[in-house]
matplotlib code that plots the C-alpha trace (Angstrom):
import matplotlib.pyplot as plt

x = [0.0, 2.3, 4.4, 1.4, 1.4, 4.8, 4.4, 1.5, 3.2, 6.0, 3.4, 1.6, 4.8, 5.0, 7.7, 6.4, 6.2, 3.5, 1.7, 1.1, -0.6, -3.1, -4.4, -4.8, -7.9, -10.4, -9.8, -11.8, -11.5, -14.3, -14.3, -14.5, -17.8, -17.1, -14.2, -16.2, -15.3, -11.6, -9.5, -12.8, -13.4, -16.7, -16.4, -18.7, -17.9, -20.4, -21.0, -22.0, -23.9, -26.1, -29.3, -30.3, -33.3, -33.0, -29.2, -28.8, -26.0, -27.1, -25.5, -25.9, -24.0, -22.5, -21.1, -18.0, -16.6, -12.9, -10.0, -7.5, -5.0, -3.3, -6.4, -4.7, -7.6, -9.8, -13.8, -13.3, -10.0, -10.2, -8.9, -8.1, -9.8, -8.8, -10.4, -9.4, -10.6, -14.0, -12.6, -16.3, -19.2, -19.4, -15.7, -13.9, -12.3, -8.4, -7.2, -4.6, -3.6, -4.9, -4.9, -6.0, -6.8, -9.3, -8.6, -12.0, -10.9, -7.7, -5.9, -7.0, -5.1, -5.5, -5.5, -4.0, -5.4, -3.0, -3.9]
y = [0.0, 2.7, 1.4, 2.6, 5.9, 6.7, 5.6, 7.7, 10.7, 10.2, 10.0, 13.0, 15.2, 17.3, 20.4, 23.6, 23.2, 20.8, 22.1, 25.5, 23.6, 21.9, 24.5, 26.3, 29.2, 29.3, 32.3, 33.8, 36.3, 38.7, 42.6, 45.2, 47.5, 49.6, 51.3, 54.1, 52.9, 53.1, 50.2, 48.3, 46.9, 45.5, 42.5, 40.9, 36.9, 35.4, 31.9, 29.5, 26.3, 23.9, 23.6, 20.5, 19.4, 22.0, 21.6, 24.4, 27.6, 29.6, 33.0, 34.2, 37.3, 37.4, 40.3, 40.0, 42.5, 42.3, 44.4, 46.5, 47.9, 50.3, 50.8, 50.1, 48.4, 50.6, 50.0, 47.8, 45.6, 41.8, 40.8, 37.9, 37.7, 35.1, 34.3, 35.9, 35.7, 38.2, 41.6, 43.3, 42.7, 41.7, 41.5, 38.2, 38.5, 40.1, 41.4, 38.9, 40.3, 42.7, 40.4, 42.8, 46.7, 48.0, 50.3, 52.4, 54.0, 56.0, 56.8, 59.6, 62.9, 66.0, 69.2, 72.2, 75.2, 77.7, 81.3]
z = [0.0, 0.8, -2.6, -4.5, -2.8, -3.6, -7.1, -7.4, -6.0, -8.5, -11.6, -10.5, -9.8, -13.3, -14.0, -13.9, -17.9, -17.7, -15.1, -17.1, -20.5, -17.8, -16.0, -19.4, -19.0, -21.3, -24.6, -26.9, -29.9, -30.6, -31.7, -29.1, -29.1, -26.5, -24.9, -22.9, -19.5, -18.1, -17.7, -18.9, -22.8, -24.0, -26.3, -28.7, -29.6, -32.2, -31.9, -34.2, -33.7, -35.3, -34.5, -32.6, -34.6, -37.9, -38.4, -39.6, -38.4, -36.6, -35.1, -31.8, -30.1, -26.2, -24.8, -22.3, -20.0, -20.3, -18.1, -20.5, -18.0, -20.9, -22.4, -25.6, -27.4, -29.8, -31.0, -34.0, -32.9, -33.0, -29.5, -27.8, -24.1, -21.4, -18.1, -14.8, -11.0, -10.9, -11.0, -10.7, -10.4, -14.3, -15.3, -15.2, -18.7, -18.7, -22.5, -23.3, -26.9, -30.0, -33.0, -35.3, -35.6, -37.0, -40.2, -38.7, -35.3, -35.2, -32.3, -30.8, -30.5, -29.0, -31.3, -31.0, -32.2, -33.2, -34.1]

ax = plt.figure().add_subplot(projection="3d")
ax.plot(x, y, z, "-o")
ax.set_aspect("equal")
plt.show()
């Protein structure tokens, strides 16, 4: 019995390397609809699925509250979203990466006016 244990032990002992693919958090990629809060993004993922008895596609749109610490992302960037301890009282997404910018929304600057 206590042959077993240690044997188990021994299998269940992984490196660090292996321990970081298993405890892998859940991603997604959607677009971001709305950056009007601070250090908050709003982000749309579209999911498709068949339906049960129809089989057909069908579309249907969540919305996910994500944390941006830089505030980097811009309405209109594909981003990539993974899961975090609750943040707020609606925020348990973390911004991971900005796959793709949007051609739309350009950085905004400040203007001066000179006269």
């Amino acid at each position: 019995m206590a042959e077993t244990t240690i044997t188990t032990a021994e299998v269940t002992a992984t490196t660090p390397a292996e321990t970081t693919a298993t405890t892998r958090r859940n991603e997604k990629v959607g677009i971001v609809v709305s950056t009007k809060m601070q250090k908050t993004i709003v982000v749309e993922i579209e999911m498709r699925k068949a339906h049960p008895k129809y089989k057909r596609v069908m579309k249907s749109n969540k919305k996910f509250y994500a944390h941006d610490e830089q505030n980097s992302a811009r309405v209109g960037d594909v981003v990539r979203i993974r899961e975090a301890r609750p943040l707020s009282k609606l925020k348990r997404w973390s911004l991971e990466e900005i796959v793709r910018r949007s051609s739309l929304s350009e950085p905004v600057t400040t203007k001066t006016v000179t006269k």
